[in-house]
N, CA, C and O atoms as a CHARMM CRD file, in Angstrom:
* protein
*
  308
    1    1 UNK  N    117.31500  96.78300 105.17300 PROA 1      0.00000
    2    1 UNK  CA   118.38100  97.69100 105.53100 PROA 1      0.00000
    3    1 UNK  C    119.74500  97.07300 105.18200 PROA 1      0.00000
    4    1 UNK  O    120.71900  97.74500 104.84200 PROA 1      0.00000
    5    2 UNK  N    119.73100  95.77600 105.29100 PROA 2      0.00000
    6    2 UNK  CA   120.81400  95.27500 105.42500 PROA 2      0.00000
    7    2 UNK  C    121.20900  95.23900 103.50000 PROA 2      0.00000
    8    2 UNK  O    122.37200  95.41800 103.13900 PROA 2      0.00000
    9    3 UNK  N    120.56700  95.09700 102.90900 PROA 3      0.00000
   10    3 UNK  CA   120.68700  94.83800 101.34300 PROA 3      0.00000
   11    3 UNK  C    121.29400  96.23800 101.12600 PROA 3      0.00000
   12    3 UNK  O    122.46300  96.41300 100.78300 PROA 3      0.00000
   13    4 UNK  N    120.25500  97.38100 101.39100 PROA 4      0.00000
   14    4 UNK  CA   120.68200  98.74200 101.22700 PROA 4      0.00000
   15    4 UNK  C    122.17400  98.98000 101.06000 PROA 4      0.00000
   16    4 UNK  O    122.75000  99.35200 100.03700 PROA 4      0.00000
   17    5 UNK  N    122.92900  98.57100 102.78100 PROA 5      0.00000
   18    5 UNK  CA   124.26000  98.64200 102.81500 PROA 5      0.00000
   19    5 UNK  C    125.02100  97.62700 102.38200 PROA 5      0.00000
   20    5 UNK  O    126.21100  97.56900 102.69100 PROA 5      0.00000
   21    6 UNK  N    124.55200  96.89800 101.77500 PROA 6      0.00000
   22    6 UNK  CA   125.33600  96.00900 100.81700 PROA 6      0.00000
   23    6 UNK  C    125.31900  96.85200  99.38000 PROA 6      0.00000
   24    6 UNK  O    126.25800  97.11000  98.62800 PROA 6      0.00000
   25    7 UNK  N    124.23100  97.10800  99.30000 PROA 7      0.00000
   26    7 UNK  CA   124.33400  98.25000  97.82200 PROA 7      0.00000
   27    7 UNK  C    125.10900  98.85900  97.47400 PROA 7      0.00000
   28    7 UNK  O    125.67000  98.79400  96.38000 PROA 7      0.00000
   29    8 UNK  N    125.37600  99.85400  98.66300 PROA 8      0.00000
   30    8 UNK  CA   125.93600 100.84800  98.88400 PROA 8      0.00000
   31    8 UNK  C    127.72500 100.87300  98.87800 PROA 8      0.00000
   32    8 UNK  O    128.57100 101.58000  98.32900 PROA 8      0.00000
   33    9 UNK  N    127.75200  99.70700  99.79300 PROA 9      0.00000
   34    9 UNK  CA   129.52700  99.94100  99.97500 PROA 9      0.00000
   35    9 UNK  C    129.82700  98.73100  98.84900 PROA 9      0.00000
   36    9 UNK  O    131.03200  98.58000  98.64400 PROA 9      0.00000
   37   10 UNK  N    128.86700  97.76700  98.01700 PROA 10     0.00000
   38   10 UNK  CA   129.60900  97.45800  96.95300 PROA 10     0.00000
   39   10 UNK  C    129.49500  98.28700  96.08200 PROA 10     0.00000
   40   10 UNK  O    129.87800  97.74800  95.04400 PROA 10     0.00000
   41   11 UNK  N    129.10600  99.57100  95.83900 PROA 11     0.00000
   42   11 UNK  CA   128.89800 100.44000  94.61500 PROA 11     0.00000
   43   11 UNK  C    130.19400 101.22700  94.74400 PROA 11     0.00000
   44   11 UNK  O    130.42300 102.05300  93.86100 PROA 11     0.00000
   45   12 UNK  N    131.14200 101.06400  95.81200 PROA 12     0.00000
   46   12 UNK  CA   132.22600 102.42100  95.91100 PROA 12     0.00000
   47   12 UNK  C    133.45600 101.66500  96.26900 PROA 12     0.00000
   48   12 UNK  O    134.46200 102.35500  96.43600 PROA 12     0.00000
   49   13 UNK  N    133.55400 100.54400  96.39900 PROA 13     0.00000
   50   13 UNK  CA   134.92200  99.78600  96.43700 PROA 13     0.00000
   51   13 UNK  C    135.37100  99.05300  95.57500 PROA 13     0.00000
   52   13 UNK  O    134.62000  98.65600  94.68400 PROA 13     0.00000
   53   14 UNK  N    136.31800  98.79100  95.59900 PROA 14     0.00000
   54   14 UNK  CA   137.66300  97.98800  93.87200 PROA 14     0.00000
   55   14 UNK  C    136.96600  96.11900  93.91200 PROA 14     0.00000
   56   14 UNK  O    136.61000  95.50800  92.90400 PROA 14     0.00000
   57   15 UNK  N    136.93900  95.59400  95.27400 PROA 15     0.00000
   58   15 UNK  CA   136.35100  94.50500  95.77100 PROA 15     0.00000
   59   15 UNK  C    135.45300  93.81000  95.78900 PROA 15     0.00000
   60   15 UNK  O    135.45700  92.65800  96.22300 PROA 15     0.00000
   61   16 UNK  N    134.29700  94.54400  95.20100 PROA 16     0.00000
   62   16 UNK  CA   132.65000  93.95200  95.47700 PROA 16     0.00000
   63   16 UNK  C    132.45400  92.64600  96.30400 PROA 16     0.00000
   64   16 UNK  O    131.43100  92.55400  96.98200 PROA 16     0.00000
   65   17 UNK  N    133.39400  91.59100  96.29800 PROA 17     0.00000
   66   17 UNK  CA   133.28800  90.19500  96.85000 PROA 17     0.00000
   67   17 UNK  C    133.60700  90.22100  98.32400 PROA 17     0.00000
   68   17 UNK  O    133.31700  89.38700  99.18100 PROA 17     0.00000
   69   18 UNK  N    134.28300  91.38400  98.43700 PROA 18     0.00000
   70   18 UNK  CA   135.23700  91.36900 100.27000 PROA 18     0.00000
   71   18 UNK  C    133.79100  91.78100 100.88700 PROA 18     0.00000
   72   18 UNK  O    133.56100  91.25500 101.97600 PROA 18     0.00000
   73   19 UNK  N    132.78800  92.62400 100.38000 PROA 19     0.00000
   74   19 UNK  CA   131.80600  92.97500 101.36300 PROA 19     0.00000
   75   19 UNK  C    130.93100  92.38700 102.05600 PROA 19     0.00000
   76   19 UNK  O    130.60900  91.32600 101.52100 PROA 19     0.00000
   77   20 UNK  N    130.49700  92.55000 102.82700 PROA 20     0.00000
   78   20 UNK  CA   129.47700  91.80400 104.19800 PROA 20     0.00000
   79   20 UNK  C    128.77700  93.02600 104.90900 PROA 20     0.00000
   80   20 UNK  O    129.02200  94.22800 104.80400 PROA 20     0.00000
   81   21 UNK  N    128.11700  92.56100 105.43800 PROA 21     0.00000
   82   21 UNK  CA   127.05100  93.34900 106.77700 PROA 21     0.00000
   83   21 UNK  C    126.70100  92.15000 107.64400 PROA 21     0.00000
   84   21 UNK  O    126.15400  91.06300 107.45400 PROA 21     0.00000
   85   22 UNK  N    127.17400  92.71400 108.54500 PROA 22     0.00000
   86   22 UNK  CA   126.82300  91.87400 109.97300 PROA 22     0.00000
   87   22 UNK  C    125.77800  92.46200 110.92100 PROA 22     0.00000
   88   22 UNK  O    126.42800  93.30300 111.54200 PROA 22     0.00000
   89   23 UNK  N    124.87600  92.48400 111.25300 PROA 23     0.00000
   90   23 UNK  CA   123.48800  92.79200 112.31000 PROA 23     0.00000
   91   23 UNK  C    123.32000  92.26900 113.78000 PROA 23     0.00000
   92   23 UNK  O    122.86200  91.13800 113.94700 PROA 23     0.00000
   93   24 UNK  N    123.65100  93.00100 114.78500 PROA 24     0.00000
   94   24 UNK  CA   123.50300  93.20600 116.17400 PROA 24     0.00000
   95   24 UNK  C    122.50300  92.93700 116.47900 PROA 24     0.00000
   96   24 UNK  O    121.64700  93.34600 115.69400 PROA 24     0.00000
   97   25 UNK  N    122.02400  92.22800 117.57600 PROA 25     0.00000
   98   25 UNK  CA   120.38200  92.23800 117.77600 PROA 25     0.00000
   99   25 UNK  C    120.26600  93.74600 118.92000 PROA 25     0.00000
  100   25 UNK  O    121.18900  94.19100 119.60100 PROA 25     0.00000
  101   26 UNK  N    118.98000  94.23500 118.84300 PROA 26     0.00000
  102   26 UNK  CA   119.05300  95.53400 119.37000 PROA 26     0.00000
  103   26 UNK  C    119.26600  95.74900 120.81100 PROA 26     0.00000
  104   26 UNK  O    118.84200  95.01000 121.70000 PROA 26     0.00000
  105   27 UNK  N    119.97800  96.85400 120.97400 PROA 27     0.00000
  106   27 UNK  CA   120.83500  96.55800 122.50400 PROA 27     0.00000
  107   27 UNK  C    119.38200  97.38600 123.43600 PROA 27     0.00000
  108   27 UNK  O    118.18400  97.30400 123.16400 PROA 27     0.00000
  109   28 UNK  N    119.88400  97.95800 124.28100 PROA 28     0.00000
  110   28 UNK  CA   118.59900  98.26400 125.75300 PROA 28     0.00000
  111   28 UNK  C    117.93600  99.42500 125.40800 PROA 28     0.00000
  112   28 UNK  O    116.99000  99.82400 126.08700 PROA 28     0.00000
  113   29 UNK  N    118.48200 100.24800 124.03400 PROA 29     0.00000
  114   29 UNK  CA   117.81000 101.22100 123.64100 PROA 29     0.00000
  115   29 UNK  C    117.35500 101.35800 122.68100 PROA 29     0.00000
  116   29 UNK  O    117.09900 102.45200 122.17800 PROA 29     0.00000
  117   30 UNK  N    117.08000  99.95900 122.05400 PROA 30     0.00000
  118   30 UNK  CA   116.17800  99.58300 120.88200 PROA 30     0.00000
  119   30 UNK  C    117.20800  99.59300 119.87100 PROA 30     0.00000
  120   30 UNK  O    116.92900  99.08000 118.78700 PROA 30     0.00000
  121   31 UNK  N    118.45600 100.13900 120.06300 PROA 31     0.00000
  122   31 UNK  CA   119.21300 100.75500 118.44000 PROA 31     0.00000
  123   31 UNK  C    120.21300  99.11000 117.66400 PROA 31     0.00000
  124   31 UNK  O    121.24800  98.53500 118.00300 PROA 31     0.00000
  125   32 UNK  N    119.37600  98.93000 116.73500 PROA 32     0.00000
  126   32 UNK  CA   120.38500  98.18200 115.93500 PROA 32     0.00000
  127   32 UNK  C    121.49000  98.79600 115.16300 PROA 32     0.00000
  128   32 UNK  O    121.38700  99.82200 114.49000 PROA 32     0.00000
  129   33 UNK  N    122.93600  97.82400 115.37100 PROA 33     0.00000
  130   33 UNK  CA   123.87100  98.07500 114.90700 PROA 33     0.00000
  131   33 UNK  C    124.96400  97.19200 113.70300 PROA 33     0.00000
  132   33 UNK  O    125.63900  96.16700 113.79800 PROA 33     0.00000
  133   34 UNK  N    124.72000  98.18500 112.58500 PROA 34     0.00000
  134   34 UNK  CA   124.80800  96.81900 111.65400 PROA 34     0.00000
  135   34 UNK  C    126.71400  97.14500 111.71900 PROA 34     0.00000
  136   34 UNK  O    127.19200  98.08200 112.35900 PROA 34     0.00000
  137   35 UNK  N    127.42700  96.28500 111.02700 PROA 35     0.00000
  138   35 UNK  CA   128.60500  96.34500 110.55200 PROA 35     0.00000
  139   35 UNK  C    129.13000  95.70800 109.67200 PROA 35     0.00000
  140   35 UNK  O    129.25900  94.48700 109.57400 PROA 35     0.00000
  141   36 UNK  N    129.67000  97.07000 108.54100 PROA 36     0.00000
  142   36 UNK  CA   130.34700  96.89200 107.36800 PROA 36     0.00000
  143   36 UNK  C    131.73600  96.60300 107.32200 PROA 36     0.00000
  144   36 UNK  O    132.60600  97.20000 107.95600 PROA 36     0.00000
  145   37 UNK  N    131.93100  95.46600 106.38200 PROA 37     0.00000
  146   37 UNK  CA   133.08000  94.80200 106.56000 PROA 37     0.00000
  147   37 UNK  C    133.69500  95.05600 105.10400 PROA 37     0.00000
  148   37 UNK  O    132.94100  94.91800 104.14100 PROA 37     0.00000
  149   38 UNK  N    134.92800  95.39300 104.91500 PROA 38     0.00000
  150   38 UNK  CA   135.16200  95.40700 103.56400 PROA 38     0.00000
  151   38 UNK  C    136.94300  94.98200 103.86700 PROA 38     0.00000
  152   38 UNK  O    137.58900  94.80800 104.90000 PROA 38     0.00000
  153   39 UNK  N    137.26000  94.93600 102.50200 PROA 39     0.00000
  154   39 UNK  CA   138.98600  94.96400 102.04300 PROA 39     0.00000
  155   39 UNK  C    139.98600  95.47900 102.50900 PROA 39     0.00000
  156   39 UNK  O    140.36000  96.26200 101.63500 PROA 39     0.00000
  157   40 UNK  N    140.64000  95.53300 103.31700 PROA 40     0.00000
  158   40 UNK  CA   141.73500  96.35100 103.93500 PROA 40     0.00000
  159   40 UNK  C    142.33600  97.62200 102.75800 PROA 40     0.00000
  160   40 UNK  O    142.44000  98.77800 103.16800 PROA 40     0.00000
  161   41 UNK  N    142.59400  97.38000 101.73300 PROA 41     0.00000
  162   41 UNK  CA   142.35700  98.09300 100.68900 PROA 41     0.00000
  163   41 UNK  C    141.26100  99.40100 100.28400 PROA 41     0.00000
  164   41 UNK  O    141.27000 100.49100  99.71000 PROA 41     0.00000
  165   42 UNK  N    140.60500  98.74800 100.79500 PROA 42     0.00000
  166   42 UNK  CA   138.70900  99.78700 100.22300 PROA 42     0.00000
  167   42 UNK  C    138.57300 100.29900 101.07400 PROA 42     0.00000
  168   42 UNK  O    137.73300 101.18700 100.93400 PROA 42     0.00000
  169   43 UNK  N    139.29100 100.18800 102.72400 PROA 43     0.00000
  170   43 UNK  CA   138.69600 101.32900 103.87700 PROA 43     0.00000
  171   43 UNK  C    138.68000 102.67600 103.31300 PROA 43     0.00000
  172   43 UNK  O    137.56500 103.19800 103.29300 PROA 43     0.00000
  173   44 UNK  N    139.66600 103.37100 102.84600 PROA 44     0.00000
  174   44 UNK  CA   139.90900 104.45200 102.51200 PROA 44     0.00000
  175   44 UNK  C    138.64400 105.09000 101.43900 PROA 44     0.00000
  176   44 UNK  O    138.26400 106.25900 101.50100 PROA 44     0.00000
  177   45 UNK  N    138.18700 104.23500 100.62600 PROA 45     0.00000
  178   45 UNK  CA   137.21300 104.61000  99.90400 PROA 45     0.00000
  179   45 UNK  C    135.88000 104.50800 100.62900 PROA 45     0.00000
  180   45 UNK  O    135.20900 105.53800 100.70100 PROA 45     0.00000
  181   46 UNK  N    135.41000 103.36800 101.18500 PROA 46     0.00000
  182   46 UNK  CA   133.87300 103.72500 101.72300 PROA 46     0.00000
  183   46 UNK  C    134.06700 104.79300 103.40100 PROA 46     0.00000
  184   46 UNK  O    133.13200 105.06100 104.15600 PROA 46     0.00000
  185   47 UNK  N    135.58000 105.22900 103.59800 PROA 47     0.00000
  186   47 UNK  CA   135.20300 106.19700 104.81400 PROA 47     0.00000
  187   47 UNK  C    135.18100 107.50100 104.03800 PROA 47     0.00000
  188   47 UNK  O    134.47100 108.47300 104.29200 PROA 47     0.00000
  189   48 UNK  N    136.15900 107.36700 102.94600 PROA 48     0.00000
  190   48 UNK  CA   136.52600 109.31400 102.37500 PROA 48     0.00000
  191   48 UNK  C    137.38100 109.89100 103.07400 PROA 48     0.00000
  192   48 UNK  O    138.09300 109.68300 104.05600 PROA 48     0.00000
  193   49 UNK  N    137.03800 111.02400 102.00000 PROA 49     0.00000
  194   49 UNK  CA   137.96200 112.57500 102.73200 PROA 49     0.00000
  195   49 UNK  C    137.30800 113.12000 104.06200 PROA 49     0.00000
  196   49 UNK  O    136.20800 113.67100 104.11000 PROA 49     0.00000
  197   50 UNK  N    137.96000 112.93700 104.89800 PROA 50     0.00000
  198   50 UNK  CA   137.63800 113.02000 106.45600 PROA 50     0.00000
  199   50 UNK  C    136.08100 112.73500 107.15800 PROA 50     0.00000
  200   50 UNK  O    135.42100 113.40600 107.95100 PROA 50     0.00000
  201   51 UNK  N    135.78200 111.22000 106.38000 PROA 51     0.00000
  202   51 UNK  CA   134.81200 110.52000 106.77100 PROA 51     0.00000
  203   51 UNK  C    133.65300 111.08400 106.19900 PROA 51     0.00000
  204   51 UNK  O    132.59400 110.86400 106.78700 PROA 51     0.00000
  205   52 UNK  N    133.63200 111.93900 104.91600 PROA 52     0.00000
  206   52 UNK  CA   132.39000 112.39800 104.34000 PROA 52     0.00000
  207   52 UNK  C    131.73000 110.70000 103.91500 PROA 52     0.00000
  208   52 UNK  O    130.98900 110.11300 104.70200 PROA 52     0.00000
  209   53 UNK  N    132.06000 110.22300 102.85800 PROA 53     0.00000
  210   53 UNK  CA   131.02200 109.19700 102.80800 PROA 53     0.00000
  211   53 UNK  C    130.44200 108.64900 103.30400 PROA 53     0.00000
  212   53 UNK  O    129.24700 108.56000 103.02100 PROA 53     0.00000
  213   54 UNK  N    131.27800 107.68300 104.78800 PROA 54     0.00000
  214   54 UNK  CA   130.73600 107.24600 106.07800 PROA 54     0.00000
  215   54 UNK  C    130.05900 108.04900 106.65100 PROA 54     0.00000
  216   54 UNK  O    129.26000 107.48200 107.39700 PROA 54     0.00000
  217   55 UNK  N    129.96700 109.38300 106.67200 PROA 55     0.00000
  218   55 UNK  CA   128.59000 110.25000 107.19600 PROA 55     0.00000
  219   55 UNK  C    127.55600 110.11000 106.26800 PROA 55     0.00000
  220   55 UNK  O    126.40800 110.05900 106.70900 PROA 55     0.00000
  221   56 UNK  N    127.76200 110.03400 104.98200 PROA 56     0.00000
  222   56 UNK  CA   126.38000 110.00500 103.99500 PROA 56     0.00000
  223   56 UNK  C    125.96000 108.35400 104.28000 PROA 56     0.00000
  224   56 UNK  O    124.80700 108.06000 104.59300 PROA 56     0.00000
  225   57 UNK  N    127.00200 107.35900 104.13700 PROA 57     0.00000
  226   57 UNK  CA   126.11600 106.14800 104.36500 PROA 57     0.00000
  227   57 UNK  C    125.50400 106.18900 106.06400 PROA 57     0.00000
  228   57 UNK  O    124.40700 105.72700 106.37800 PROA 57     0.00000
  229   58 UNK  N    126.04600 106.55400 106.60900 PROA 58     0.00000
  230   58 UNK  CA   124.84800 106.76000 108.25900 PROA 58     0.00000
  231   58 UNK  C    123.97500 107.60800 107.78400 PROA 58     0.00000
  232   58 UNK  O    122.84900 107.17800 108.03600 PROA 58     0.00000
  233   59 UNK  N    123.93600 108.68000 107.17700 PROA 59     0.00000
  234   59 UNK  CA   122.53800 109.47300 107.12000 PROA 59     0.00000
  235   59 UNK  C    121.46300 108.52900 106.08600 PROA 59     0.00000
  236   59 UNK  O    120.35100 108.30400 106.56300 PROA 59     0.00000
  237   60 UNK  N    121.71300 108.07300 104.93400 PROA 60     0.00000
  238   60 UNK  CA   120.90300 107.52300 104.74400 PROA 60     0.00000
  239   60 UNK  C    120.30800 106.03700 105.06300 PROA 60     0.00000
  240   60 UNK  O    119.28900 105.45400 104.69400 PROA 60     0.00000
  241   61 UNK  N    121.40400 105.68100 105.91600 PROA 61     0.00000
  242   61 UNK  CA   120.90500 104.44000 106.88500 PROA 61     0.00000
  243   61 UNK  C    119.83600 104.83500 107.83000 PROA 61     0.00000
  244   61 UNK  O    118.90800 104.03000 107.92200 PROA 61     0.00000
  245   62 UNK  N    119.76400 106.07000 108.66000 PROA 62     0.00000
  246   62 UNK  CA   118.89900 106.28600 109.62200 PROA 62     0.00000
  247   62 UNK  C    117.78400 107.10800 108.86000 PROA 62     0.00000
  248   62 UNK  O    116.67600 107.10100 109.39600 PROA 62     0.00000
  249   63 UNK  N    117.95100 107.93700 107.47800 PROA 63     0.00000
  250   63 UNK  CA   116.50900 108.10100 106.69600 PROA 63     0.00000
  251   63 UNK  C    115.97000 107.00000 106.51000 PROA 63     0.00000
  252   63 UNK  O    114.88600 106.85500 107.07500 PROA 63     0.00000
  253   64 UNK  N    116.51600 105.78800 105.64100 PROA 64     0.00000
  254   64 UNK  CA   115.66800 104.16900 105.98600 PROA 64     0.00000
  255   64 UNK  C    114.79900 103.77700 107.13300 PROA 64     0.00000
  256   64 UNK  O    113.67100 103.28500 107.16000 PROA 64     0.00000
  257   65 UNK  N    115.52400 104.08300 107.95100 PROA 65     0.00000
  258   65 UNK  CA   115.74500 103.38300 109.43100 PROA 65     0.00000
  259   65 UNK  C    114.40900 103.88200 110.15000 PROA 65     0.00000
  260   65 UNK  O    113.69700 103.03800 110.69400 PROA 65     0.00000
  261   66 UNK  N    113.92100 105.70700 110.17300 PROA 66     0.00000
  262   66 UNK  CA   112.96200 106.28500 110.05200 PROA 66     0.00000
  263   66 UNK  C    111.88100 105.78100 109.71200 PROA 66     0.00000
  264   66 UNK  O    110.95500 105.58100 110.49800 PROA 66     0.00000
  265   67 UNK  N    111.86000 105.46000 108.25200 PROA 67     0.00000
  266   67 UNK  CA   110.27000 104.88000 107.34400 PROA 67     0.00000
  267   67 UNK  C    109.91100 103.73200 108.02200 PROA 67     0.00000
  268   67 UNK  O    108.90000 103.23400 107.52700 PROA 67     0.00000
  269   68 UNK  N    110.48600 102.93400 109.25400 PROA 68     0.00000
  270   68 UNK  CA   110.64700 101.51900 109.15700 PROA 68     0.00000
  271   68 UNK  C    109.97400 101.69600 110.96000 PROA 68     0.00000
  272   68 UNK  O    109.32500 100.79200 111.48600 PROA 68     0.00000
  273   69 UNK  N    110.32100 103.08000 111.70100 PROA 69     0.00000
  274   69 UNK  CA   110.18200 103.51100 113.06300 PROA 69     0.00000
  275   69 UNK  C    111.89600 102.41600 114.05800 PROA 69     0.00000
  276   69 UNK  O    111.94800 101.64600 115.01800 PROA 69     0.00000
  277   70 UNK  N    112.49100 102.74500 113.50800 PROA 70     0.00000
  278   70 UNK  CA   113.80700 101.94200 114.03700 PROA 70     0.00000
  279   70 UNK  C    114.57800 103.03900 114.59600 PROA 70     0.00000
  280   70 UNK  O    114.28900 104.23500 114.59500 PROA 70     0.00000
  281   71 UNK  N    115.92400 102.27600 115.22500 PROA 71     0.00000
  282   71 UNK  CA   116.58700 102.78000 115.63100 PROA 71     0.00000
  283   71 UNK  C    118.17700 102.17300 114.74800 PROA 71     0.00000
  284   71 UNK  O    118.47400 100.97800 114.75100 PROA 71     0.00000
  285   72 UNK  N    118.86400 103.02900 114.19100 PROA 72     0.00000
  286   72 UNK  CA   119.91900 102.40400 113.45900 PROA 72     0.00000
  287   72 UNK  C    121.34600 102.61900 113.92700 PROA 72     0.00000
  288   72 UNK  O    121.20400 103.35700 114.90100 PROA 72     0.00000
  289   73 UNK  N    122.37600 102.43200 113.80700 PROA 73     0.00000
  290   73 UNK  CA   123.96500 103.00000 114.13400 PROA 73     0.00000
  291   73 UNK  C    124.74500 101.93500 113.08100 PROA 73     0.00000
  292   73 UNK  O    124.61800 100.71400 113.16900 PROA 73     0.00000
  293   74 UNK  N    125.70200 102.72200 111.91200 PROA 74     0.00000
  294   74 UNK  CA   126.50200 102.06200 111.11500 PROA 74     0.00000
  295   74 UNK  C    128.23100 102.00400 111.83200 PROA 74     0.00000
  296   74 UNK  O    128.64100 103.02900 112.37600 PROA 74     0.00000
  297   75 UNK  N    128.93800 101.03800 111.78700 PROA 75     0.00000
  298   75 UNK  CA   130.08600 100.85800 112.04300 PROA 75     0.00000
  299   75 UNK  C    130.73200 100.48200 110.71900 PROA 75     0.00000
  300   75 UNK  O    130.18100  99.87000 109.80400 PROA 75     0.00000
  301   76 UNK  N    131.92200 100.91500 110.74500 PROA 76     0.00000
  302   76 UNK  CA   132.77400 100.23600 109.28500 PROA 76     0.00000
  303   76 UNK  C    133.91600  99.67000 110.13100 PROA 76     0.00000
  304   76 UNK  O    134.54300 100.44500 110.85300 PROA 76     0.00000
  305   77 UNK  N    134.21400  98.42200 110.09100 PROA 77     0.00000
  306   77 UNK  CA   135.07400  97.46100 110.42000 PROA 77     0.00000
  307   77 UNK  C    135.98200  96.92900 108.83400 PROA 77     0.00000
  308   77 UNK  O    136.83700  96.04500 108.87900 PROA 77     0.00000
């Protein structure tokens, strides 16, 4: 999962090097919470026009997340 969102938000920012994913261990309701870290610069690009992308990278974080029987939640930091 974690590679996935490395895929992902280096495929859509100016930066490729600023990116990271950081992984929560799972809190009391099983749900892991990863967090994407990017460029002060690149926020604007991996959230979008009124957070459309950041909704497509959570939806296909929790289609992953599914095949795997997990529980997922994306943050962008």
């Amino acid at each position: 999962m974690k590679d996935l969102l490395l895929t992902i938000a280096k495929g859509l920012v100016e930066e490729p090097d600023a990116v990271s994913v950081t992984v929560d261990e799972p809190n009391e309701e099983g749900t892991i919470v990863y967090h994407i870290h990017v460029a002060e610069g690149d926020m604007g690009r991996i959230i979008g026009k009124q957070g459309r992308i950041a909704k497509a990278i959570r939806t296909v974080a929790r289609s992953a997340a599914i095949r795997k029987d997990e529980k997922v939640m994306v943050e962008i930091d």
